[in-house]
Structure formats: C-alpha cells, structure tokens
Residue, then its C-alpha position, 0 to 999 in steps of 0.5 A: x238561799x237553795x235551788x231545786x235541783x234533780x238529778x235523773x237517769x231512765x232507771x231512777x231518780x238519784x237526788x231531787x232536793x234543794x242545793x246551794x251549787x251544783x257543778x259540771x262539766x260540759x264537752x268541750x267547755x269545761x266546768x260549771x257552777x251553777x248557784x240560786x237564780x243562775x241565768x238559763x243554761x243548756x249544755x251538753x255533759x261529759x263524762x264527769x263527777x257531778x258535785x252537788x253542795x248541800x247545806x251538810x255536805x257534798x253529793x257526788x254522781x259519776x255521770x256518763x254523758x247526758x244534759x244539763x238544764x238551769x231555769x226558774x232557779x231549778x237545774x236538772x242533770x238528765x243522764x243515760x247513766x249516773x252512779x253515786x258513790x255507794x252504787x259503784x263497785x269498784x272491783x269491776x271499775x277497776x277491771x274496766x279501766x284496766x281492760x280499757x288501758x291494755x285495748x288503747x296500748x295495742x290500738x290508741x285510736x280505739x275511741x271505745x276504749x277510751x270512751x270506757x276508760x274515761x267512764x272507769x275512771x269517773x267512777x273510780x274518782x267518784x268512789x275513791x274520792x272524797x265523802x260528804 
C-alpha cells in the first residue's frame, strides 16, 4: 500500500507520486517516518535530506527549511528551497561550505555562516550520497 506524497518549493514541483515512507527531519525533533494511513502530522522541517522510498528505489532532495503536512494518507513537503541530486552542483556547494567554515573560525557566533554551512553540507550529503 502507497501514499500520495508531493514535494513542492515556489519554483517547481520536485516529485508528486505515490511512496511507501517518506522520512524528515523536524527542528528540534528529529527524524520521522511517515508510512500509509500515518496519523495527521504538522511540523516544521530543517535543513535536511528528505528521503522518499519508492517501490524502485530512493529518492532524495536536500531541502532547506520549510514544512511537513501528513493527512488523508498524503504528506507534502512545502520548501522555500529543496534540490535533488542531479540539480546540485556540487563545485559551488562545496565553495559554500568552505566559505562558510573560514567566516564561523573567525566569528563561531556568526548564525549566517552556520545557517550556510549547514545548507552546504545538505547538499553535499544529498549529492554524494548514496543513489536510488
């Protein structure tokens, strides 16, 4: 049994299709795995891969932030910003995680950098990671 799952930044729709899990992660929760007929869930998202089992294999998006909607056996992921592997490029991620290193090593309380350094290294993760 599958479950309706989309998931949407303002710019595109990344996948709309039916999946057997989907798994986030919400700030200052943790992981979740959502399966068919999960209970109604709201949550916030960090920045994190977004996994989503298929019945061939595994979709991932680096996702930047945004929400997470399970009801009616559907879950949306709604993202200001959300990748999938083949979009990221991963010269310039890994120029941003490299910025983003030096800025925190002079200044550790620079929340910018770290925000940056952790959206580099969801993307690298996503990128580098393994394939469906």
């Amino acid at each position: 049994m599958a479950m309706e799952v989309q998931l949407v930044s303002p710019e595109q729709v990344l996948y709309k299709g039916d999946a057997d899990m989907v798994i986030t992660r919400t700030v200052g929760g943790g992981d979740l795995a959502f399966l068919p007929n999960h209970a109604p869930f709201l949550g916030a998202l960090a920045i994190w891969p977004v996994r989503i089992l298929l019945p061939d294999g595994e979709l991932r998006a680096a996702v930047h932030g945004g929400f997470v909607e399970v009801s009616n056996n559907s879950v949306t992921v709604l993202t200001d910003v959300a990748e999938l592997r083949e979009q990221i490029d991963v010269a310039r991620a890994t120029d941003a995680l490299e910025r983003a290193q030096r800025a925190l090593a002079d200044n550790p309380e620079d929340e910018e950098a770290a925000a940056a350094l952790a959206r580099a290294q969801v993307r690298l993760d996503v990128a580098q990671g393994p394939s469906a």
